[in-house]
C-alpha positions as CSV (number, residue, x, y, z in Angstrom):
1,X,-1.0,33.3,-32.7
2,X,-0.4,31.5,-35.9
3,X,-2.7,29.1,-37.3
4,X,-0.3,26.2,-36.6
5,X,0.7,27.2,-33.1
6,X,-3.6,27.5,-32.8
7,X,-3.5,23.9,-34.0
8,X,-0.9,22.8,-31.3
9,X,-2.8,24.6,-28.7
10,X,-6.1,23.1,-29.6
11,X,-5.3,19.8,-30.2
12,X,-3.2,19.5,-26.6
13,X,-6.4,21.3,-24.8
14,X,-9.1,18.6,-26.3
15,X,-7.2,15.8,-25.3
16,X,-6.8,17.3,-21.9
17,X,-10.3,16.9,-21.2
18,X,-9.7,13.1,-21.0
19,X,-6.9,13.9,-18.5
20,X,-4.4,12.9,-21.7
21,X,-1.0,13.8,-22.6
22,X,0.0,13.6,-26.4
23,X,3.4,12.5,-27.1
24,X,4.4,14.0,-30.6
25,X,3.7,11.6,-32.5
26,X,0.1,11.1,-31.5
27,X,-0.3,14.8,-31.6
28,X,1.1,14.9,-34.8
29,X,-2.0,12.4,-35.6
30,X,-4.3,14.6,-34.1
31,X,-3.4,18.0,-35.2
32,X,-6.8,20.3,-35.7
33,X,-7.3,21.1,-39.2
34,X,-3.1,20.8,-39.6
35,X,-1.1,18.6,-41.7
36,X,2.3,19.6,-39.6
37,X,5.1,17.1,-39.5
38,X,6.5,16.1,-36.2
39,X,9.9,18.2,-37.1
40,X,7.3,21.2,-38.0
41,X,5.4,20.4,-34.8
42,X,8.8,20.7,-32.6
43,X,10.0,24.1,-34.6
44,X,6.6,25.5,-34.1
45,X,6.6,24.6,-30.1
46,X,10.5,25.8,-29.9
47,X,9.9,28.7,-32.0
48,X,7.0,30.1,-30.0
49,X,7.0,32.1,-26.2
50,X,2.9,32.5,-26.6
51,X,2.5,28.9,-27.4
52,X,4.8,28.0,-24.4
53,X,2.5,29.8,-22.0
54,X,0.0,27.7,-22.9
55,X,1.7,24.4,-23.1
56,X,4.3,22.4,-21.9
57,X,6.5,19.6,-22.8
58,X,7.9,17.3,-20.8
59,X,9.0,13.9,-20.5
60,X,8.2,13.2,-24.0
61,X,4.6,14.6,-23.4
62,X,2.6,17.6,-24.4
63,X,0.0,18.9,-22.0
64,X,-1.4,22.0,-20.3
65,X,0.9,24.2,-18.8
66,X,0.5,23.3,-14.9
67,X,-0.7,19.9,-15.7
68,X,2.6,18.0,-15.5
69,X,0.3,15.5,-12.9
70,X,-1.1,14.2,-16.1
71,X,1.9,12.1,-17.1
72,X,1.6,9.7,-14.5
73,X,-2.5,9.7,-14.5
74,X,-2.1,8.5,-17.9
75,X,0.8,5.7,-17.4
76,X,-1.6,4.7,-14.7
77,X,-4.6,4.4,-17.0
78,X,-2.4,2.3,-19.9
79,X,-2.0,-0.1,-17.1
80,X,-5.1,-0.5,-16.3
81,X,-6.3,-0.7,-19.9
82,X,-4.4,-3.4,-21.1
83,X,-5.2,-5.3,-17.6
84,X,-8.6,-4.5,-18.2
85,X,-8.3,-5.7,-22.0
86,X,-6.8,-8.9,-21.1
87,X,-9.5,-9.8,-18.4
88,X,-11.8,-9.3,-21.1
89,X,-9.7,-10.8,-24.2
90,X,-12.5,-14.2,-24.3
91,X,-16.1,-12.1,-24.2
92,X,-14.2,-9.9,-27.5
93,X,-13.4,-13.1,-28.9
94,X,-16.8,-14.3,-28.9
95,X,-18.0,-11.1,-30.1
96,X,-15.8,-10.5,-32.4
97,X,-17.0,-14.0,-33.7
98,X,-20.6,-13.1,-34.3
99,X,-22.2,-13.9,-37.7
100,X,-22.2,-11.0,-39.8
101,X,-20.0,-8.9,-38.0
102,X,-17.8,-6.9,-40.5
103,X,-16.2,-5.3,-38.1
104,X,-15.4,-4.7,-34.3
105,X,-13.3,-2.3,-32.8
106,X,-12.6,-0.5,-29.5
107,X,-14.2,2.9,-29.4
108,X,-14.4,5.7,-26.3
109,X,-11.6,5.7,-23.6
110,X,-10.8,2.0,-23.8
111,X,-9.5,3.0,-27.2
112,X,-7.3,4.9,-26.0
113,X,-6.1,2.7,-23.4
114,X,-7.5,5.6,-21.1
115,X,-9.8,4.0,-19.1
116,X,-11.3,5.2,-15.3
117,X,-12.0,3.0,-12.7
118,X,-15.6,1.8,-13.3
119,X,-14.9,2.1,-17.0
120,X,-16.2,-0.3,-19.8
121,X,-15.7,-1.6,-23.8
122,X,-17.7,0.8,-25.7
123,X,-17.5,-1.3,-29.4
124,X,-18.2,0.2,-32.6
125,X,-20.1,-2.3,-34.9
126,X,-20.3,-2.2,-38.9
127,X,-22.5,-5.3,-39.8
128,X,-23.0,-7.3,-43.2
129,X,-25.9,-6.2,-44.6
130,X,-28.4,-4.7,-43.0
131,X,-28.8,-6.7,-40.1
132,X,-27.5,-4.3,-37.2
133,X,-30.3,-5.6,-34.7
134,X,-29.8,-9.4,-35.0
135,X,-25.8,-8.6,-34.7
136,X,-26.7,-6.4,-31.6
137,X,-29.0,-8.8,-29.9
138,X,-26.8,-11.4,-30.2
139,X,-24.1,-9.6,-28.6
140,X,-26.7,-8.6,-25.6
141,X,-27.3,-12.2,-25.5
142,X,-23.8,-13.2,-24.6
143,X,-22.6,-10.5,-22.6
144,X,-25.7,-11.4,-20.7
145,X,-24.7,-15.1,-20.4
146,X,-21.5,-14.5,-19.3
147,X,-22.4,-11.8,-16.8
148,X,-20.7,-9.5,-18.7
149,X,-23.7,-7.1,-20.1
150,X,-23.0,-4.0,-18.1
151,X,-19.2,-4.2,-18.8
152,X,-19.7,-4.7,-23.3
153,X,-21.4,-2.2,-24.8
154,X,-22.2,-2.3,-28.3
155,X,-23.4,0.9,-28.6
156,X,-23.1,2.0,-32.4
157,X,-23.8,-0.4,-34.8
158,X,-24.2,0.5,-38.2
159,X,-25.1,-1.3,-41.4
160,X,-21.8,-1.6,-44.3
161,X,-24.6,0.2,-46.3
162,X,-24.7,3.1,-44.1
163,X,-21.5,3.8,-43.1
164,X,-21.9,7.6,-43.0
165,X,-22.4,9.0,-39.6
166,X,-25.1,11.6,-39.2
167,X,-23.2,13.8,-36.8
168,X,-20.2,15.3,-38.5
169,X,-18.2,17.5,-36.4
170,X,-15.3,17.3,-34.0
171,X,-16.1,14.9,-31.4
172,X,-17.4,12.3,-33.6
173,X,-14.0,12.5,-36.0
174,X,-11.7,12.1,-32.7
175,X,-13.9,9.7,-32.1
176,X,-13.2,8.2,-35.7
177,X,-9.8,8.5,-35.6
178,X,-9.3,6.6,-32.5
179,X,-11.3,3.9,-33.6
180,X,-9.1,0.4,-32.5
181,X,-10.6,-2.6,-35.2
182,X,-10.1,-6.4,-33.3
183,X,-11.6,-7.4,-36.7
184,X,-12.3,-6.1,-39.8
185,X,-9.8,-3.6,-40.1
186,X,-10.1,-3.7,-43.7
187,X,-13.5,-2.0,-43.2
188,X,-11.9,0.7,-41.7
189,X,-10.8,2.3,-44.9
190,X,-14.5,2.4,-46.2
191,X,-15.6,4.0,-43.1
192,X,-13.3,6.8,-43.4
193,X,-13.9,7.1,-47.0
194,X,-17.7,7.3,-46.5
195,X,-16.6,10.3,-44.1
196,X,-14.6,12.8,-45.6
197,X,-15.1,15.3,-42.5
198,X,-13.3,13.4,-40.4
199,X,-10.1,14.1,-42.9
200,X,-10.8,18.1,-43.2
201,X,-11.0,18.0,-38.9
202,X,-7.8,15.1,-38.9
203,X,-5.7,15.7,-42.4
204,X,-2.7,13.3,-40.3
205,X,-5.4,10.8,-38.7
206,X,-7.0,10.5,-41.8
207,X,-4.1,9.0,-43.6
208,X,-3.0,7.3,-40.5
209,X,-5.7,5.0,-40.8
210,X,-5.2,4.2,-44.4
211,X,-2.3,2.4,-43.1
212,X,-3.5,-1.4,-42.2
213,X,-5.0,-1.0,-38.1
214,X,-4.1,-2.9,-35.3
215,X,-5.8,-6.0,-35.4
216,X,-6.8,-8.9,-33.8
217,X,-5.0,-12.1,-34.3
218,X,-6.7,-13.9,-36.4
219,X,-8.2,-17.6,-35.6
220,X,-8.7,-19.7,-38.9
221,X,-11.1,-22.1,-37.3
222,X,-13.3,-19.8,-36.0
223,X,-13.1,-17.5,-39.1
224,X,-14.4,-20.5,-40.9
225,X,-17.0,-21.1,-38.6
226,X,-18.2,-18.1,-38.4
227,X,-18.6,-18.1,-42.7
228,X,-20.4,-21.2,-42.1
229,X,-22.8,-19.7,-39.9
230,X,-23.8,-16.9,-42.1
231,X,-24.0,-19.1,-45.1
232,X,-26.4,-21.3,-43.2
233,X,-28.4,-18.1,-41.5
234,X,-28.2,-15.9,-44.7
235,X,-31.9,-17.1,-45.5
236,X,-33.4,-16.5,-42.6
237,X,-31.9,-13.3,-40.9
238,X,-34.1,-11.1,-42.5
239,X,-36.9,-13.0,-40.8
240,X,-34.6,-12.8,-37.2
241,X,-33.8,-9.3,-38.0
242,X,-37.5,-7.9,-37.8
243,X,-37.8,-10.2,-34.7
244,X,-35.1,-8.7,-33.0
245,X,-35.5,-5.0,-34.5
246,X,-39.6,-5.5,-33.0
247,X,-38.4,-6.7,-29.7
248,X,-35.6,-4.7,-28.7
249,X,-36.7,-1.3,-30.3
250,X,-40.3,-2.1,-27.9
251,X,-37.7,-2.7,-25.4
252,X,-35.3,0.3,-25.6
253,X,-39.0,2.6,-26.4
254,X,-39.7,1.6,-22.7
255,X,-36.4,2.6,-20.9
256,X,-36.6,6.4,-23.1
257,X,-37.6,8.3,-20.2
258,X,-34.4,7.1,-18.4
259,X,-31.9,8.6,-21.3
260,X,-30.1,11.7,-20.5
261,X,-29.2,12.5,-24.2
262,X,-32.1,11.3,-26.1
263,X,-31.1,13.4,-29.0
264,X,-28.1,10.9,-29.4
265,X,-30.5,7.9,-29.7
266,X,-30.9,7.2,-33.5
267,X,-33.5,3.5,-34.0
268,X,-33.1,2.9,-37.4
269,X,-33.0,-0.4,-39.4
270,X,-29.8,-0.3,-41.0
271,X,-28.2,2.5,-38.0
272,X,-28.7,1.6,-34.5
273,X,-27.0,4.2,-32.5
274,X,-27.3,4.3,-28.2
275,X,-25.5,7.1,-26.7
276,X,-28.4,7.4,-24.1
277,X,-25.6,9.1,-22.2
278,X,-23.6,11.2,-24.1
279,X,-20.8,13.5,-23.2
280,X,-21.0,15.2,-26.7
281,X,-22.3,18.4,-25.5
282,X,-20.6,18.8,-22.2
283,X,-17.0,18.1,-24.2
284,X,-17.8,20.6,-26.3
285,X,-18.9,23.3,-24.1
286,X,-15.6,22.5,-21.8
287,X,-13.2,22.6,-24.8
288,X,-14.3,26.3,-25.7
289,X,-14.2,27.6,-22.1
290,X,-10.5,26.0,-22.5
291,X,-9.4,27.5,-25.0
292,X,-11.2,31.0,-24.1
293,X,-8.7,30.6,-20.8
294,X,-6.2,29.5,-22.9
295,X,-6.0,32.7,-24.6
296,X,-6.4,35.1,-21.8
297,X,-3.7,33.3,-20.6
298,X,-1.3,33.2,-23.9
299,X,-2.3,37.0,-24.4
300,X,-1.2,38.4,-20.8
301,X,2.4,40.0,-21.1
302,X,5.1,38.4,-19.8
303,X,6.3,39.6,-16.3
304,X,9.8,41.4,-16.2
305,X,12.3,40.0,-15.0
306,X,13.5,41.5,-11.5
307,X,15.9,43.9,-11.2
308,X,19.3,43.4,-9.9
């Protein structure tokens, strides 16, 4: 196979293992290491028998051969998403409105508007300043209040002076790429700047998100609010930041024996990162068993047609 029918292939087989179709242009967006237009995409797909044993399209999706079932999982999912979304639409507000939050965006399958049954908001936090724990306390705080804390998890919060991720490979730049701001979409472009892999995995994602993000509708009052309260706490978060930093981190110490990934557990003070169950690994593994069947199957010869 070619190297752009490889990317096809690959990027159609990774999303697969969230039980997602691509329609072109979102696989256009998420080529592998490909900067194909959607015309080049379609040429390439038409153009190719090999390719076509290994995926199909259909109803404006690509997916799997033998996986046409996927269509309607994912329609199914979008529903649920957005219901899910608007159930939620006042905790995100109130989150979205915590002092020094740069921003906050929808990260993991909700980003994707792919979510299970049982699912929950995995946020992606980039904090003013160094001041990651206070932000993430306070968002424990009021997901706890509103009975909410096992549905809102802030699980990566990072500092806007560390905005390079320590992990650099191909699940963290989908995970980049996906990346859905409700605030602070400006911030997005720094991210991505401060993480050049994620272009060389995504050359089409990568630009995609130079273009302004989908954000949240903005609130003036509570924008102004919210620079009030910094202004007024600016003097003493760094006192409420060791606080919190000494009594979660004793906290989250406690609970380590419970993690299944501990290796995805980074307690830093400007980089708070709690994947304490990651599917990092496991994705991985799956996607090159995938493509390793892939293959056998692309590479079989085709059967002869019968004989009149």
């Amino acid at each position: 196979m070619t190297a752009r029918e490889l990317a096809i292939a690959r990027s159609v087989i990774y999303a697969s293992l969230f039980d997602y179709p691509l329609t072109l242009d979102q696989l256009h967006q998420t080529l592998i290491e490909s900067d194909q237009t959607p015309s080049e995409i379609l040429a390439v797909y038409r153009g190719s028998e090999r390719l076509q044993r290994i995926v199909e399209f259909w109803d404006g999706f690509f997916f799997p051969a033998g996986r046409e079932d996927l269509v309607a999982e994912r329609r199914h999912r979008e529903a649920r998403s957005r219901a899910f979304l608007q159930h939620y639409r006042p905790v995100l507000r109130l989150v979205a409105a915590v002092p020094f939050t740069r921003m906050v965006a929808l990260s993991g399958s909700i980003a994707h508007l792919n979510l299970e049954r049982g699912g929950d908001l995995d946020l992606f936090v980039v904090t003013r300043g160094r001041r990651v724990w206070l932000v993430t306390v306070a968002i424990l705080l009021i997901t706890k209040l509103l009975g909410r804390r096992r549905i809102v998890c802030a699980n990566f919060v990072v500092a806007d002076s560390h905005l390079e991720l320590e992990q650099q490979d191909l699940f963290t730049a989908n995970q980049v790429i996906h990346l859905k701001p409700l605030v602070g979409g400006d911030v997005l472009d720094e991210f991505v700047a401060a993480n050049p892999f994620v272009r060389q995995f995504y050359p089409n994602g990568a630009r995609r998100l130079a273009e302004p993000p989908v954000a949240w509708p903005r609130n003036r009052l509570v924008d102004t609010l919210k620079r009030i309260s910094e202004l007024v706490l600016s003097a003493p978060s760094p006192l409420m930041e060791a606080a919190c930093r000494r009594m979660y981190s004793s906290y989250l110490k406690r609970r380590a024996a419970s993690w299944q990934s501990p290796e995805q557990v980074t307690l830093r003070a400007d980089y708070l990162k709690l994947h304490t169950r990651s599917h990092r690994q496991t994705v991985l593994t799956r996607f090159n068993d995938a493509l390793d069947l892939a293959w056998e199957g692309a590479n079989r010869p085709a059967p002869r047609a019968a004989a009149r």
